[in-house]
Each structure stands twice: as structure tokens, then as C-alpha cells.
C-alpha positions as CSV (number, residue, x, y, z in Angstrom):
1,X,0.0,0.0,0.0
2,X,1.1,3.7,-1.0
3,X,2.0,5.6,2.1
4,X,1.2,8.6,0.4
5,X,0.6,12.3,2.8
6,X,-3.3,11.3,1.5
7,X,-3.3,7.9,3.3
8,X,-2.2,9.2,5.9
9,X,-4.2,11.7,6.5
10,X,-6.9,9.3,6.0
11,X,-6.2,7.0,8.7
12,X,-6.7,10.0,10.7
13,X,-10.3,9.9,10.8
14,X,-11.0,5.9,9.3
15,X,-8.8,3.9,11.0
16,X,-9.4,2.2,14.5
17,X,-7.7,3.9,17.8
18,X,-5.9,1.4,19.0
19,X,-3.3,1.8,22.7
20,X,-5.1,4.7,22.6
21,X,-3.3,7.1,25.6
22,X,-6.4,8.9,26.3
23,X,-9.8,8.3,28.7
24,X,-11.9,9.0,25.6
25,X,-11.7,6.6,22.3
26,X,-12.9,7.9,19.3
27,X,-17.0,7.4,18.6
28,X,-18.1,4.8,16.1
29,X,-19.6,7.0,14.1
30,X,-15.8,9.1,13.5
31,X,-14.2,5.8,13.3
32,X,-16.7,4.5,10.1
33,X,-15.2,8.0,8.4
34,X,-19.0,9.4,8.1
35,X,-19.6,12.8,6.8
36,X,-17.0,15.8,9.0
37,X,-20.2,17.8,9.4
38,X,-22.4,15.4,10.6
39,X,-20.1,13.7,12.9
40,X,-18.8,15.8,14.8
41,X,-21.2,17.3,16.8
42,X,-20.1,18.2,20.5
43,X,-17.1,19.0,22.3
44,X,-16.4,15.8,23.2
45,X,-16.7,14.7,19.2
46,X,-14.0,17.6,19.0
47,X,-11.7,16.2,21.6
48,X,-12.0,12.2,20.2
49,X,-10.6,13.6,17.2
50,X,-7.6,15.0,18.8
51,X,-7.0,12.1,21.4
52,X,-6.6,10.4,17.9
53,X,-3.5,12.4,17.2
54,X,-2.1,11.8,20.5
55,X,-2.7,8.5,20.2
56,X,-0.6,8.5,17.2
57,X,2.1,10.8,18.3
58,X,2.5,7.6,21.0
59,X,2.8,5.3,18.5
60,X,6.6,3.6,18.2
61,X,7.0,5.3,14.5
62,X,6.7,8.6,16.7
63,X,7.7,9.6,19.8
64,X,6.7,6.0,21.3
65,X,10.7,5.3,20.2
66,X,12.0,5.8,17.1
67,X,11.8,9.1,16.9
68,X,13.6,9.8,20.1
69,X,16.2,6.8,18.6
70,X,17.2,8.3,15.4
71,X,18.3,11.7,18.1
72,X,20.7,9.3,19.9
73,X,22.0,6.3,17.2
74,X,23.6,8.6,15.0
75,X,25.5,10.7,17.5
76,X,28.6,10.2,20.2
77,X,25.5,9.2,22.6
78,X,24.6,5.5,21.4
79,X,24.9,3.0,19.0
80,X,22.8,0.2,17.7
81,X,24.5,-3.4,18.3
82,X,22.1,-5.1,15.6
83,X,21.1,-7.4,18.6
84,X,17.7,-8.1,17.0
85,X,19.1,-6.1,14.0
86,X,16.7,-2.5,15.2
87,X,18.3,0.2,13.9
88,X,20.8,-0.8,12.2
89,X,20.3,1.7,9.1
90,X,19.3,4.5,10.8
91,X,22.7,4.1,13.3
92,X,25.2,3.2,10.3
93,X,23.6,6.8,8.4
94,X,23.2,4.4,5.7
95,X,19.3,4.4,4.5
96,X,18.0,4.1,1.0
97,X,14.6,5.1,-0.1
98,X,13.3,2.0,0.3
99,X,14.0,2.2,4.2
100,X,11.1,0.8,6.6
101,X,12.3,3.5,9.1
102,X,11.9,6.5,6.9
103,X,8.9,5.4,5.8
104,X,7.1,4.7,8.9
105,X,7.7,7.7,10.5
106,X,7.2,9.6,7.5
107,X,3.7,8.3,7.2
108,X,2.7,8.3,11.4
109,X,3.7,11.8,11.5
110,X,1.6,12.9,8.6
111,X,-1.2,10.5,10.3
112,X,-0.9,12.9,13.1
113,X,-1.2,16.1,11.2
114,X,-4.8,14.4,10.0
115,X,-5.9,13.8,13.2
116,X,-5.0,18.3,14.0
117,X,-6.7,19.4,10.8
118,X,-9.6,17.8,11.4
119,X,-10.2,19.4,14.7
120,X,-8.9,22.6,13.6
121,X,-10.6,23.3,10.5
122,X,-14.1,22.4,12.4
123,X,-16.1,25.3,11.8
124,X,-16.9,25.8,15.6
125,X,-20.4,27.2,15.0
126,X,-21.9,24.1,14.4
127,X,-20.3,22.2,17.4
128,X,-23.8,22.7,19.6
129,X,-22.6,21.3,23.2
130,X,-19.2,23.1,24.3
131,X,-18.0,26.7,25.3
132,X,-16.4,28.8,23.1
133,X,-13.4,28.7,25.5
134,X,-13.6,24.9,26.0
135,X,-13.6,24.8,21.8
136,X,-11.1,27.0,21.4
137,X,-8.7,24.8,23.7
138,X,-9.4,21.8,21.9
139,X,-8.3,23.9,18.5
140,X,-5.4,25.6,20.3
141,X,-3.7,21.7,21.4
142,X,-4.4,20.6,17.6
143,X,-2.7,23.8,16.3
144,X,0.1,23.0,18.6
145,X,0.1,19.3,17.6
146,X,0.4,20.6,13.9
147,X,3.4,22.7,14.3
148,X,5.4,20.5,16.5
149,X,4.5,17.2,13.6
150,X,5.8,19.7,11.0
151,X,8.5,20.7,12.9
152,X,9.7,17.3,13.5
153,X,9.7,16.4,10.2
154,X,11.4,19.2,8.8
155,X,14.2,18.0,11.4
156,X,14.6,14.8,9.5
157,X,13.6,14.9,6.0
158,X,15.0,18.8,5.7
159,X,17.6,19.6,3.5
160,X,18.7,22.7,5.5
161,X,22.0,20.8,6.9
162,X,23.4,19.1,3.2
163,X,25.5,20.7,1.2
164,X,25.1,24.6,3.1
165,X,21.4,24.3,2.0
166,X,20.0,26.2,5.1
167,X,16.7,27.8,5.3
168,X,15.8,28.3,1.3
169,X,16.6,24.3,0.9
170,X,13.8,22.3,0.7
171,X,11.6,21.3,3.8
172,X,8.4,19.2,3.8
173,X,5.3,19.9,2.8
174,X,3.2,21.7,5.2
175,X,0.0,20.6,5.5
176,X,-3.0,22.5,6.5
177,X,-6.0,20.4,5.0
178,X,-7.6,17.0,5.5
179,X,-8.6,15.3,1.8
180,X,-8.3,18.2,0.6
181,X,-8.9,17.8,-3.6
182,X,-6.8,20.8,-4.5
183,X,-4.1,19.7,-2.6
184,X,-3.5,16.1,-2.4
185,X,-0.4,15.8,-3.7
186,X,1.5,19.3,-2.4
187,X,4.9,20.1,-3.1
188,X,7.9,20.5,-0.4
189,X,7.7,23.6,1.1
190,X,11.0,25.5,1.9
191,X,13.1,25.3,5.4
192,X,11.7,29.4,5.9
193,X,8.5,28.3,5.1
194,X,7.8,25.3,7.3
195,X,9.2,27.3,10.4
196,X,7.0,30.5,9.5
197,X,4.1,28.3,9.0
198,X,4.6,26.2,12.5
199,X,5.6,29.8,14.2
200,X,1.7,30.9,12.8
201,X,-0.1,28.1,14.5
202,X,2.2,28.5,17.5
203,X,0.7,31.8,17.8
204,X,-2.8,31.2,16.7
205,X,-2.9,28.6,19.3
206,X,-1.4,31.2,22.2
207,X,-4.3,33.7,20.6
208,X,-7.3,31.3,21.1
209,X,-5.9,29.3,24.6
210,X,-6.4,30.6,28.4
211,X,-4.1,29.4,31.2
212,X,-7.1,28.5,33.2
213,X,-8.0,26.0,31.2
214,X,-4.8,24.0,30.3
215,X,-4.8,20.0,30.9
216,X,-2.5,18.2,32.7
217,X,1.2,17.2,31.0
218,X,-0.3,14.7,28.8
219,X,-1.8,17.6,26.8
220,X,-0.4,20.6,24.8
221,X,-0.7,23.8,26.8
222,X,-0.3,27.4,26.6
223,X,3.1,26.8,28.7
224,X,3.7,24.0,25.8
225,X,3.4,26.4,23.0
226,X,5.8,28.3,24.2
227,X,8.3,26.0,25.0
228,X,8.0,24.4,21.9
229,X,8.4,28.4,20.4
230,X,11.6,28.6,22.0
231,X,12.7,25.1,20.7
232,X,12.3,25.5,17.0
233,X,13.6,29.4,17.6
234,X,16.7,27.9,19.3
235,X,16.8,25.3,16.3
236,X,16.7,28.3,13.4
237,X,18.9,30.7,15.4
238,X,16.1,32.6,16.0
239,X,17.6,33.8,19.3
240,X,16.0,36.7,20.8
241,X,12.9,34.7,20.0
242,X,13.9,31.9,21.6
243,X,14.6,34.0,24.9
244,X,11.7,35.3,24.5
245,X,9.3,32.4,24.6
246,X,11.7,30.6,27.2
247,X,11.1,33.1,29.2
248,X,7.6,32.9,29.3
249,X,7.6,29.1,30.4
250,X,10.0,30.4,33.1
251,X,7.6,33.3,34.6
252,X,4.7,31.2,34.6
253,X,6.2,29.8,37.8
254,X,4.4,26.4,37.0
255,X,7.6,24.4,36.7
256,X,10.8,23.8,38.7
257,X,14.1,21.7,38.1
258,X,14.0,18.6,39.9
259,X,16.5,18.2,42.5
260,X,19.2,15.5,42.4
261,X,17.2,13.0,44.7
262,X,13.8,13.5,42.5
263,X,15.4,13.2,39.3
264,X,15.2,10.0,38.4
265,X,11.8,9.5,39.7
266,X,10.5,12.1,37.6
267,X,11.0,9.1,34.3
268,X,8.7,6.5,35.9
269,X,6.2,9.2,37.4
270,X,3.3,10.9,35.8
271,X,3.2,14.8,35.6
272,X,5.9,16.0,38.1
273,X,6.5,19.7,38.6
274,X,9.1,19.5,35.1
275,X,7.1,17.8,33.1
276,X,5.6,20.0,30.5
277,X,4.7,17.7,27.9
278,X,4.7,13.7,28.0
279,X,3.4,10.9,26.2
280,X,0.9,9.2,28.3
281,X,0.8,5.8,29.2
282,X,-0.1,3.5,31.6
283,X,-0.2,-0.3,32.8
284,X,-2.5,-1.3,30.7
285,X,-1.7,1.2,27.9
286,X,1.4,1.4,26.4
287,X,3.9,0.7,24.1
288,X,5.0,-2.5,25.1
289,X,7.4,-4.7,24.2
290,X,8.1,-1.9,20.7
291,X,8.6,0.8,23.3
292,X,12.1,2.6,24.6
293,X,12.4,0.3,27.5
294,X,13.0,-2.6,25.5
295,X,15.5,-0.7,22.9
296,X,17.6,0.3,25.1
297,X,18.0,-2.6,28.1
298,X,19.4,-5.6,27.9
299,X,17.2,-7.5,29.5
300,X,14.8,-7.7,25.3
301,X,15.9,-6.5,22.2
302,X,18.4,-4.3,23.8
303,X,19.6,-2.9,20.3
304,X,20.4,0.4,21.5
305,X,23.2,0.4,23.7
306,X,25.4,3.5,25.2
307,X,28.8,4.7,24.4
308,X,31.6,4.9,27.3
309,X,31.9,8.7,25.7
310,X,28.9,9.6,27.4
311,X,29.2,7.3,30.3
312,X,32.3,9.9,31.1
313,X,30.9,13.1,30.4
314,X,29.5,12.7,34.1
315,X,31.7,13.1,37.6
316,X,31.6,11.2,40.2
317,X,28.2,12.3,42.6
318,X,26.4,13.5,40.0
319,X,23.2,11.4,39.8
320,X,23.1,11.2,36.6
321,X,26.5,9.3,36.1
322,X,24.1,6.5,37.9
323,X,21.3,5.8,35.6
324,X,23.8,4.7,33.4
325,X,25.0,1.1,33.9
326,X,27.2,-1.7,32.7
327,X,25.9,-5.1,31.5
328,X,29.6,-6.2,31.1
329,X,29.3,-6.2,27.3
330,X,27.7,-2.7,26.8
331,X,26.9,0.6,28.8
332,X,23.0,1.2,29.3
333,X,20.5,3.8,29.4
334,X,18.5,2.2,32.3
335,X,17.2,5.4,33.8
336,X,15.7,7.4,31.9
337,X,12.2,5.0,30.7
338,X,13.6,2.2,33.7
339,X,10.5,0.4,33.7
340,X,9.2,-2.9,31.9
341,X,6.4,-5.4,31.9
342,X,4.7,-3.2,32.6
343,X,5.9,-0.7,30.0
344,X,3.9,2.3,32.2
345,X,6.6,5.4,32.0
346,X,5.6,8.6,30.6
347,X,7.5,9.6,27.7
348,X,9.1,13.1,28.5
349,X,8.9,15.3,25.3
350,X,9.6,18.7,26.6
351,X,10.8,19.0,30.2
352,X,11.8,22.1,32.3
353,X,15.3,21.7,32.1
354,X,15.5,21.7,28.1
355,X,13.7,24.9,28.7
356,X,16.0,26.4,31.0
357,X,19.1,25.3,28.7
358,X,17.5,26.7,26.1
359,X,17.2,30.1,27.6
360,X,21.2,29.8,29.1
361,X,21.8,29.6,25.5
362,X,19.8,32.1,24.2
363,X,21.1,34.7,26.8
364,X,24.6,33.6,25.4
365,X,23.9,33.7,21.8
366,X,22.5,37.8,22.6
367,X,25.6,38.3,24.6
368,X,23.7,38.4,28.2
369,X,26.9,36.0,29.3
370,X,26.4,36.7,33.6
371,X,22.5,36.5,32.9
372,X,23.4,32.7,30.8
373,X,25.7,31.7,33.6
374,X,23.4,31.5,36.3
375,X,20.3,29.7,34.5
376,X,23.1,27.2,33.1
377,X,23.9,26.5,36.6
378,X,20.7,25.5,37.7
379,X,20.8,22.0,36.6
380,X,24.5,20.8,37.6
381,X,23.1,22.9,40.9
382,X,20.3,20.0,41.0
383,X,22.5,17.1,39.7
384,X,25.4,16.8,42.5
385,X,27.8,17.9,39.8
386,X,30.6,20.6,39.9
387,X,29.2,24.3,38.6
388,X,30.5,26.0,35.6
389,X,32.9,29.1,36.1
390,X,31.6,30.6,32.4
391,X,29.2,30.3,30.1
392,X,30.5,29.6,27.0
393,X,28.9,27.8,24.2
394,X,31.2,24.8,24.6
395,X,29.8,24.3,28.7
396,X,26.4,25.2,27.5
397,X,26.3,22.2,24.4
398,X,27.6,20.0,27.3
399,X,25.4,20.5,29.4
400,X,22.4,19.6,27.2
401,X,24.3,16.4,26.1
402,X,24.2,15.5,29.8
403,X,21.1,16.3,30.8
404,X,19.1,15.5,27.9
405,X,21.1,12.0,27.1
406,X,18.9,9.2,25.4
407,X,15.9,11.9,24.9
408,X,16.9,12.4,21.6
409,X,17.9,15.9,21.3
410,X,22.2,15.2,20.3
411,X,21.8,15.0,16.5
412,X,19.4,18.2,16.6
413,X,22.2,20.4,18.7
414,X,25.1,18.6,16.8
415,X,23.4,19.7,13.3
416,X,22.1,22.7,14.3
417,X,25.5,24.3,15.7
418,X,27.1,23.4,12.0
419,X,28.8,20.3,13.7
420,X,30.4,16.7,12.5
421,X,29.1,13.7,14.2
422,X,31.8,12.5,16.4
423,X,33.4,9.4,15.6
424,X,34.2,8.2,19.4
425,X,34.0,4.8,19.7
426,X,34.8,1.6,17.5
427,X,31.0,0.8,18.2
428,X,29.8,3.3,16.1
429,X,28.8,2.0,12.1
430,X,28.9,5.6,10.0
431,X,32.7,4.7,9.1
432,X,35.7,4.7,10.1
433,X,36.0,8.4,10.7
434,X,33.7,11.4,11.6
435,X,30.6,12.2,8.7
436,X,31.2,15.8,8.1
437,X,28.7,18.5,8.7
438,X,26.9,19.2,5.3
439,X,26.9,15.3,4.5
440,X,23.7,14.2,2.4
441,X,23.0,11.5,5.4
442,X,22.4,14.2,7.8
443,X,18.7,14.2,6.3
444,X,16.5,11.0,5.9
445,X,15.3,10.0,2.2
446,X,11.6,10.9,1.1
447,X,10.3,7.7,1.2
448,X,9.7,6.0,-2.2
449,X,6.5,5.2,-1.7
450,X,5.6,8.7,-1.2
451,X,7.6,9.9,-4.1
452,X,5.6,6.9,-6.1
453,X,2.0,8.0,-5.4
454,X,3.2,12.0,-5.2
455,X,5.5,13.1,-8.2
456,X,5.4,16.8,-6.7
457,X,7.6,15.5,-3.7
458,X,11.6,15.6,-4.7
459,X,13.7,13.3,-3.3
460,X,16.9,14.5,-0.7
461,X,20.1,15.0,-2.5
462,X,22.3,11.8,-2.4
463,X,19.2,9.4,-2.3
464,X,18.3,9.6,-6.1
């Protein structure tokens, strides 16, 4: 089957909700892809809709694990030892268009993007049961969901890091519309364009949201929007917005750094005080044996194992140095998503401390270096570990490799800074030496069965 954007966006609104991550399921009626203005009727038709793009942001082609892989496999962070052969493409920056990986997530992500347009392109008048304010929520999270999907996949399939093609190289395609005639088969928007587009909904969501009525952190919130403002500013060197918006999360006074002895708690407990956005799940509801637990212990598949470069990134006493561990053969994330059978951990997508690292950096990049200092200190502060004397950009990278370890983030901040990937450790499977910055394999290939239902969509430089 053709995993076109179309199909995608389809399954949105036909196919069954399955592990879904949310109280509600879809209704029967949404499920049998009946007429849009006849079924969906209330608020709580409104809010089935999106629990189905949360559901599929859960899913393990997402954020359920490989997302958060492909951040770590193709970095000085991890590896994959091929143990049930997971991985093994993505980690060795060796895909083809035909790759299962590329594919998958290509065509979840879009499936998620569905799910948002069809909740925000509801004309709200005829939704009878439902304030205004409680509607406008339920739009605000999908408009958030949208940007965040597009942003993601502008990340991976981008051209904006191969051959010096920055932010007039070609993107994705950005996709406002669900089955949509005049535009089932769009073209790649540019790098500029995908990150104006996802900085719009960003702000249409802040314009339409109150405070008072954000969820809990297995929802997008007006805290969320921001956050995820100062992320993608951060990302496009945007940096006086990206100050900006961190700031905001910051002042609400909603979050706090966990301390040394809460940390590791805070990946096997629902919303803590740093959580700001997770993937739900639960013992009954979860990824499973496909989840991050399983990828990266020994104890299953196991396939994604830890370099000893990151292992000694961390001193002695700091807490962090112990949720990695030894198996005698390999080093181990086994802190950060510990628990298995059940599989019930929360998946962190944006936590405080990314936030506060985001605004050190931000007050560096604008040349606010005392202000930077003291916000980079907060989270060694809160880790048992030694305090930096300076912030410099060197001290503030290294931070965010330490604290966001195994998350995903260390291909993003090695790209984005203009950086080669590392070549550490005889583990690693790009080569025998470092793959320059600029390399065609910093970006995925478009899928070929996109390319095959969708002649509009050019494929990546080095893929064709």
C-alpha cells in the first residue's frame, strides 16, 4: 500500500484507535469516516478527534521510540549493536529510499497532522454542546500538535544541513487540510516556510488558549506552545525569540528543576513539577514490548546500547552518572524510561530543564553571558555535579548532552550548531571516521513510496 501524505491523513479519521493514551476513544460513528459535518457534533466529538493524534504521536514510529532513537544512534551518545538487528540503518547513516524506518515515520507523523486538521478546520459554529473557550482549547492543542509534527519532520527529512542548504533548501510539505482535492499531492515547502508556517499556529494557538483551562502534561498547553516556540527558535537561530518564549515558560512559575534525589523518579512518574509535555501511558496502555524500554536494556531487544563517551561526560556524585550502567558487554541507558512489563513510564517530550538550557543559551547567543551563567547553573546545581565558572557555548552544548542524554535531542544540537558527528568509539557503524557536517545523510530520504503516489515531492540530495 502507497503511504502517500493522502493515506495518511486518512487514517486520521478511518482507521481504529488502538493503545489509545487517552480516557476517551474515538466514537463509532468518527471511526466509520461518516460525513466531518455530521459527525462531529459536541465538544467531546472535537476532543476524540484529537486524542486520535495523540494517540498516534504515542505510536513507536513517533515519539513512542524511534523518533527519540534516530536523536541518539547517529550521535557520540549511542549505537545500535544489531542485537535483534533494530536500527541498524538509521545508526550506520546508511538508509535508502526503500528504508522501513523512513517510511514509517514519515507516514505516522503525517497521520498525526490528520488527526489536528480535522479538529482545527471544524467550523466551531456548528459544534452545539461546548463553550467557546472549551472549543477553542481543543483547537489551540491541535494547532500545537500541527506545528510540532511539522516541525519534527522538517528535522529529519529537511535539506537545510546538506551541502550549506540552510533555510531556502527544501523542507516538507506543510500541511493545512484534510482530503483536501486541491491539494492532495503538495509540493515540499522551503526550510523558511515550514518554520514560519509552524511559528503561525504557535501563535494562533497562544491567541485562542487561556491558562485556566490547560490540561494536565499529557496535553499541549499554553506553557507547551511556548516552549516548543523557544525550541524550534533555538533550532533556526532565531535567538531573541527563543529568549523570548523561554522566558515565558520560566515566569509562569508552573515548573521547577527537579533536585538530584527526585530526578530519576520524575521518568517512571506521571506529571511532576518538570514535566511540561509527555506521552501518556499506563499499565495497561502502552507501548509495550516496541517501546524505549526494550530498545535500550538488555534485558529484550536491547539494540540500542550506550557509548563509554557519554558514560564519562558525568563526575563522580552526579546522579546522573548513575542511571547509566554496565551489563559487562555494553553501557545502558536504564534510567531514563527504567521500567518494563509493565511498560507504564511517561514519555518526556519537553521537560523544564531543556527549557532552562534553552534560555542559558539564548542569553549567550545575545551576549547576556552573567545572565546565561546562572540559568546554566541551575541544573549541575540540581545534579550533584561541579558548577560552571563561564558560560560559554562549549559548557552550555555540554550540558544539554548531559542532561538530555537518550531523549533524543544530540543530533538536533550537533546539526544545528554546524557540527560533524563524532566518531568516538569503535561501536559506532557511520565509518571509520567522523561524517562531516553538510553530509547528504544528515537528512532521511523521502520515502519512495511517497515519491511513487506524489510526483510533486523531490527526493533529498544523495538518495536519487
Amino acid at each position: 500500500m502507497r503511504k502517500t501524505i493522502y493515506l495518511a491523513l486518512a487514517l486520521a479519521f478511518s482507521a481504529p484507535m488502538i493503545n489509545s493514551c487517552r480516557d476517551e476513544s474515538l466514537d463509532p460513528t468518527l471511526q466509520q469516516s461518516k460525513d466531518l459535518a455530521t459527525s462531529i457534533n459536541t465538544l467531546e466529538d472535537l476532543t476524540a478527534v484529537l486524542n486520535a493524534g495523540y494517540n498516534r504521536m504515542s505510536q513507536a514510529a513517533y515519539y513512542g521510540r524511534d523518533y527519540i532513537i534516530f536523536g541518539e544512534v547517529r550521535t557520540d551518545n549511542a549505537f545500535s549493536n544489531a542485537n535483534s538487528n533494530r536500527f541498524v540503518t538509521p545508526a550506520a547513516m546508511k538508509m535508502t529510499p526503500n528504508d522501513a524506518y523512513a517510511a514509517d515515520t514519515w507516514a505516522q507523523i503525517y497521520a498525526v497532522i490528520g488527526s489536528a486538521n480535522i479538529a482545527i478546520n471544524k467550523d466551531a459554529a456548528t459544534i452545539t454542546e461546548g463553550t467557546p473557550a472549551e472549543i477553542n482549547q481543543i483547537k489551540g492543542e491541535a494547532l500545537i500538535m500541527r506545528a510540532l509534527a511539522h516541525f519534527d519532520l522538517v528535522k529529519l527529512y529537511g535539506q537545510q544541513h546538506v551541502n550549506g542548504g540552510g533555510m531556502t533548501a527544501l523542507g516538507v510539505p506543510y500541511v493545512t487540510t484534510f482530503r483536501d482535492p486541491a491539494n492532495l499531492l503538495p509540493k515540499r515547502n522551503t526550510v523558511q516556510e515550514v518554520y514560519t508556517f509552524a511559528l503561525k499556529d504557535l501563535n494562533d494557538a497562544l491567541a485562542i488558549m487561556s491558562p485556566t483551562l490547560n490540561r494536565n502534561s499529557h496535553y499541549f498547553s499554553t506553557h507547551a506552545a511556548d516552549a516548543i516556540k523557544a525550541r524550534m527558535a533555538l533550532y533556526f537561530k532565531d535567538y531573541k525569540l527563543a529568549e523570548e518564549s523561554a522566558l515565558k515558560v520560566i515566569e509562569s512559575g508552573k515548573y521547577k528543576v527537579a533536585t538530584a534525589s527526585a530526578f530519576p523518579a520524575t521518568f517512571n512518574t506521571d506529571n511532576t513539577s518538570n514535566q511540561i509535555f509527555s506521552i501518556a501511558a499506563s499499565e495497561t496502555d502502552n507501548m509495550g514490548i516496541n517501546g524505549l524500554a526494550n530498545i535500550y536494556q538488555k534485558s529484550s531487544y536491547g539494540d540500542v546500547a550506550a557509548l563509554k563517551d557519554i558514560f564519562d561526560q558525568f563526575a563522580e556524585g552526579d546522579v546522573r552518572k548513575t542511571m547509566i550502567t554496565n551489563d559487562g558487554k555494553f553501557y545502558r541507558n536504564s534510567g531514563k524510561y527504567p521500567s518494563r512489563d509493565p511498560y507504564k513510564d511517561d514519555i518526556p517530550v519537553i521537560r523544564y530543564e531543556e527549557v532552562v538550557l534553552t534560555y542559558a543559551e539564548a542569553l549567550f547567543r545575545n551576549g547576556k553571558t552573567a545572565e546565561a551563567l546562572v540559568y546554566l547553573n541551575m541544573i549541575p546545581a540540581n545534579r550533584g555535579a561541579a558548577l560552571y565558572t563561564e558560560a560559554t557555548l562549549s559548557n552550555i552544548l555540554l550540558e544539554r548532552r548531559k542532561e538530555l542524554a537518550f531523549e533524543g535531542f544530540r543530533f538536533d544540537d550537533l546539526a544545528r550548531t554546524g557540527r560533524d558527528i563524532p566518531k568516538v568509539d569503535i561501536s559506532q557503524t557511520f565509518g571509520p571516521t567522523s561524517v562531516p557536517y553538510g553530509s547528504y545523510n544528515y537528512a532521511f530520504p523521502i520515502p519512495n513510496t511517497e515519491r511513487g503516489a506524489n510526483s510533486n515531492v523531490e527526493q533529498n540530495n544523495g538518495y536519487q
